[in-house]
C-alpha positions, -999 to +999 in steps of 0.1 A: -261-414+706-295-437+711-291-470+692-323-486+681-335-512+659-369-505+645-377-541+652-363-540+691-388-517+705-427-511+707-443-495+678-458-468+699-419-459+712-406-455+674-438-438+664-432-417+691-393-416+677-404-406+640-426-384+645-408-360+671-376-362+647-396-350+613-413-320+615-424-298+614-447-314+587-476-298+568-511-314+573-531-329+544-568-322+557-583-349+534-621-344+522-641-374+508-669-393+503-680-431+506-696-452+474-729-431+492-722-404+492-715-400+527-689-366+536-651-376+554-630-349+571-595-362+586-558-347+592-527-361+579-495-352+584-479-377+567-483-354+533-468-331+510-466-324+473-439-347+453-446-331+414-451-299+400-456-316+363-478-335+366-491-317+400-491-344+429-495-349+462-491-377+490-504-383+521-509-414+540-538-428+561-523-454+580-533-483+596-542-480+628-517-492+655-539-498+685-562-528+663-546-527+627-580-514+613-582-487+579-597-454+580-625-440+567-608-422+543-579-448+527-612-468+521-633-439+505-601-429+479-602-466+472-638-463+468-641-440+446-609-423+433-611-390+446-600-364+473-596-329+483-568-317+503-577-288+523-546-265+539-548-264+573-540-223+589-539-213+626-572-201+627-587-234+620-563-258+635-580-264+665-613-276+649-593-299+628-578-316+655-614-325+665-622-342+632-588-368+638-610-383+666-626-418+657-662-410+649-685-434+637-687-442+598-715-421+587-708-393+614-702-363+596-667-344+605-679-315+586-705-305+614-690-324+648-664-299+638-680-269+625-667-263+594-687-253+563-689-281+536-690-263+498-694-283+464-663-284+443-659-280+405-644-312+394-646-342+422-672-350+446-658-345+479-669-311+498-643-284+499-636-267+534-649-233+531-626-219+559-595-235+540-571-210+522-564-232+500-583-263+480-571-288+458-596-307+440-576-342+435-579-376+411-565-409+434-540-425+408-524-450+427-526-464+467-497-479+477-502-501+504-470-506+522-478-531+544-502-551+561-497-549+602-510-520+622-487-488+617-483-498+578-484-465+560-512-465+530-497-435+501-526-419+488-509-406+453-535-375+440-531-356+410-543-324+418-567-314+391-581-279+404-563-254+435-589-229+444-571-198+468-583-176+490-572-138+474-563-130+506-534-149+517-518-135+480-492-107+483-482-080+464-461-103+441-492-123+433-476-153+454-484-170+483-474-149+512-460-170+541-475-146+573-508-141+555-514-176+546-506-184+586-497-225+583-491-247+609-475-276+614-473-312+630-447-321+655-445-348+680-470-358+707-495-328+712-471-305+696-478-281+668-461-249+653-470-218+640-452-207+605-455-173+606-440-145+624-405-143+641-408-179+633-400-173+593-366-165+582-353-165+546-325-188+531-310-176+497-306-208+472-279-216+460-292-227+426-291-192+407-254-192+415-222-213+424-210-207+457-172-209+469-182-237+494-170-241+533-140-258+521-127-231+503-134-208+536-094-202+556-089-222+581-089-195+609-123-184+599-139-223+594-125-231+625-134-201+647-153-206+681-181-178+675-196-183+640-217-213+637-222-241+607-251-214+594-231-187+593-204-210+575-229-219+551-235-180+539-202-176+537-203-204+518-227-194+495-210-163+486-197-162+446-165-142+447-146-125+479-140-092+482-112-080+471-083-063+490-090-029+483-130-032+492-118-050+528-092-017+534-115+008+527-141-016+547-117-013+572-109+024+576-145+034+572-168+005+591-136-011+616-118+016+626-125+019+661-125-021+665-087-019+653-075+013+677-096+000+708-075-036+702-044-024+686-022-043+713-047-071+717-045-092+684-067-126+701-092-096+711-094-080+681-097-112+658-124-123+686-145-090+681-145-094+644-158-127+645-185-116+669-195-084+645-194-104+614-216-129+631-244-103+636-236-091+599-245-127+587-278-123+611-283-095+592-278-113+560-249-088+552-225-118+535-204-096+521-196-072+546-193-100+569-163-114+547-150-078+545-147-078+583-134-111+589-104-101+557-097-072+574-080-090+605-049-100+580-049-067+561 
C-alpha cells in the first residue's frame, strides 16, 4: 500500500489522489446571479443531497489552487442567498464542461455554452432549460473550511422548489435511472455514464434482517470461486432453505452435476460453486443456497 501524509506532497498530487478515489460523484450544475443581476453557470462535483426533511443539498466551490482566488459563484450565494442546482444528463454533459472554464466576471455561461436560461418560480437565478431536473434553492449557511488555495467552501441550500422533466418518470411515477441518463465525475478527464449495462440493482437490507457472512459455513465463506458480493447476498438472505427444498432442488435442478461427478467429490463441490455463482448473477439467492446445501445432502 501507498503511504501519504496529506501534508508531505503537492496539493495537485492529493487532489489528484481524492478525486480519482471518490467517484463516481454527481455534479451540482450551480445557477446564480451577482448583487446585479448578472447570470453564473458552473459544475461541481463536490455535491449531493445530505436531508430529505428539511430538503438539502451541498456542494462546494472551492478555492482555487493554482492562485487561492473564489469563484464566481461562492461569491454570488454569499451575495445574495440563492441558487439553483441543475442535474447534469449525458446529453448535456459536454456543454457543461465548457462552462467550468474561467470566463470573465460578467461573461455569461448560459450562452458561451448554449444552454437556454428560463426564469424560476421562487429564487432569481435562471433555471437550465435542458436540465431534467431543477431545484430552486435558499443558501442557509457557507462554511468556509479554510483559507489557502484548495480550501473547500460548503454551500448548504435548502431546496425550496424541484421542477422535473415528465419524461425521465417511469411507470412507477419515480425517477427512472436509464431515462434520467446521469453522469458522473471521476478523476482527471474522466467521466461515467449511469445508465445501461452500467446499472445493476442491490436489494437493502433494511426491510429485513439478514443471516450475515458470519453465519455463512466455513467451506462456502472460504471457497475460491464466489466472491465478497456474492457472500454478501448470501448474507442478506433471512432464513436457509431447508433440507427437503435443497433434495428436491437437487434431484430436479442438480441431477446431472451429481452423476457426471459422482467419483469426483473436489469437482463436483467446484462446479456447484461455479453454478451457484451465476445464480447469485442472476440474483437467484435462494437457489444459489439450495445448490451450494446440496453438496452435503
Amino acid at each position: 500500500m501507498i503511504r501519504i501524509d496529506p501534508k508531505e506532497i503537492p496539493l495537485s498530487k492529493l487532489h489528484g489522489y481524492l478525486l480519482g478515489s471518490v467517484g463516481p460523484r454527481p455534479i451540482a450544475f450551480a445557477s446564480t446571479v451577482d448583487k446585479m443581476g448578472n447570470p453564473n453557470l458552473a459544475p461541481f462535483s463536490f455535491f449531493n443531497v445530505f436531508s430529505a426533511n428539511p430538503p438539502i443539498a451541498i456542494f462546494s466551490p472551492a478555492r482555487r489552487g493554482i492562485d487561492n482566488t473564489t469563484k464566481h459563484t461562492y461569491e454570488n450565494c454569499k451575495q445574495t442567498g440563492e441558487v439553483v442546482i441543475n442535474i447534469v444528463t449525458y446529453s448535456m454533459v459536454q456543454q457543461t464542461s465548457l462552462t467550468s472554464a474561467d470566463y470573465p466576471k460578467g461573461v455569461s455561461e448560459f450562452e458561451k455554452a448554449g444552454f437556454i436560461p428560463i426564469e424560476s418560480e421562487v429564487v432569481k437565478p435562471f433555471r437550465v432549460k435542458e436540465s431534467p431536473v431543477q431545484m430552486e434553492c435558499k443558501v442557509k449557511e457557507v462554511i468556509e473550511l479554510g483559507n489557502e488555495g484548495g480550501a473547500g467552501n460548503l454551500i448548504v441550500s435548502e431546496i425550496v422548489l424541484v421542477h422535473i422533466n415528465e419524461e425521465v418518470i417511469g411507470e412507477d411515477g419515480r425517477i427512472d435511472q436509464n431515462k434520467i441518463d446521469l453522469v458522473g465525475r471521476m478523476g482527471g478527464n474522466w467521466y461515467c455514464r449511469a445508465s445501461g449495462n452500467a446499472l445493476f440493482e442491490v436489494e437493502k437490507p433494511t426491510a429485513k434482517l439478514g443471516i450475515g457472512v458470519d453465519q455463512i459455513q466455513d467451506e462456502i465463506r472460504n471457497s475460491k470461486i464466489l466472491t465478497g458480493n456474492n457472500l454478501g447476498q448470501l448474507g442478506n438472505t433471512e432464513q436457509l432453505p431447508n433440507e427437503t427444498e435443497v433434495n428436491e432442488y437437487k434431484l430436479l435442478e442438480l441431477s446431472d452435476l451429481f452423476i457426471q461427478y459422482e467419483n469426483d467429490k473436489h469437482e463436483l463441490e467446484k462446479q456447484l460453486h461455479l453454478h451457484a455463482k451465476k445464480l447469485l448473477e442472476d440474483d437467484m439467492a435462494e437457489e444459489a443456497w439450495k445448490t451450494l446445501l446440496a453438496y452435503n445432502h
